[in-house]
N, C-alpha and C positions, 0 to 999 in steps of 0.2 A: 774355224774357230770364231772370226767375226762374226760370221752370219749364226752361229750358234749362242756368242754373247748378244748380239742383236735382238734373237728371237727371245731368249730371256728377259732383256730389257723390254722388251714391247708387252710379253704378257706380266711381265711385273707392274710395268703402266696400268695394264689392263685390272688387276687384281687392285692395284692402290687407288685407280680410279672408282672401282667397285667398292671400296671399303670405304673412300670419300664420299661417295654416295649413300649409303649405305648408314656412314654417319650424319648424316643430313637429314636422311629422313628422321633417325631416332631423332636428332635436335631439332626436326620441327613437331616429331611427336610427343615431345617434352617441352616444349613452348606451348604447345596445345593443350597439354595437362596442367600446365602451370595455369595457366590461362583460367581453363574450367574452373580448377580449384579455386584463386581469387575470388572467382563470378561466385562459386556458392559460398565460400566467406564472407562476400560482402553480403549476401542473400541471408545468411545465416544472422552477421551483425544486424543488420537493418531488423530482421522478424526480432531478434532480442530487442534492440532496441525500441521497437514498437510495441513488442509485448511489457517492458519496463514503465515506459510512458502508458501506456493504459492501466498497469499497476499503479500506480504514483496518482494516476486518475480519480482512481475508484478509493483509492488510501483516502485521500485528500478528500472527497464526497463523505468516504465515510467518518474521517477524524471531523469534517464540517456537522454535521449530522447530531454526533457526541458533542460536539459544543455546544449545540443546539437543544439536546436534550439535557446537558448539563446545566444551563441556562435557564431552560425551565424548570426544572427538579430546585435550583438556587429560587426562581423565583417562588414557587409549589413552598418550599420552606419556611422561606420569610412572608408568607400569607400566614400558615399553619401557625405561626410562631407569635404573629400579631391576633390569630384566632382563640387563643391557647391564653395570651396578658387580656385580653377581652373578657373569656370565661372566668377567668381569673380574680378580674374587678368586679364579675358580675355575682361571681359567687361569695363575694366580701361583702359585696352590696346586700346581699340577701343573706347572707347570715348575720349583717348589722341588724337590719329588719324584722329577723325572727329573735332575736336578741333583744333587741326593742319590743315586738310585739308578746314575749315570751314574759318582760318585767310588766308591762299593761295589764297581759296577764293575772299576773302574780299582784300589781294593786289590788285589779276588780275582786279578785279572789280575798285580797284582807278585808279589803272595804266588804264583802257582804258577807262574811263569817263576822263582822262587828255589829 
């Protein structure tokens, strides 16, 4: 009966030590996963990351850009606008003139029908 509880105990050893082993490797094959995972998360945050930052880049060039052409179109305006009170004076001017030269006119015209 000893040596039959005996034999039991030693392959029961034998089977717990098999299944402690057993469990070890799966926990070190699940530290090894875990691991990997991490490594391409932080692979994965870093490419977003870097793909954000080159966004934000090309934003920033191009909202510079639109300032720039906004700036000019602002300046393009107020040329236009001061081209515009120019023509403006100048066509006052000239129709003072034809005005004038319209009553000289209209003398020479009394003066030689008299």
């Amino acid at each position: 009966q000893l040596q039959l509880t005996t034999s039991e105990k030693n392959e029961l050893t034998r089977t717990l030590e098999m299944v402690q082993n057993q469990l070890q490797e799966k926990e070190s094959e699940i530290k090894r996963e875990i691991s990997e995972y991490k490594d391409r998360l932080l692979q994965a945050e870093k490419e977003h990351q870097d793909a954000l930052t080159e966004a934000n880049r090309k934003n920033e060039v191009e909202i510079e850009a639109c300032h720039e052409k906004i700036s000019s179109l602002e300046h393009f305006i107020r040329s236009q606008k001061l081209e515009i009170e120019h023509l403006k004076s100048n066509k006052e001017q000239l129709n003072n003139s034809l005005k004038e030269a319209n009553q000289a006119l209209g003398e020479l015209l009394k003066t030689k029908v008299r």
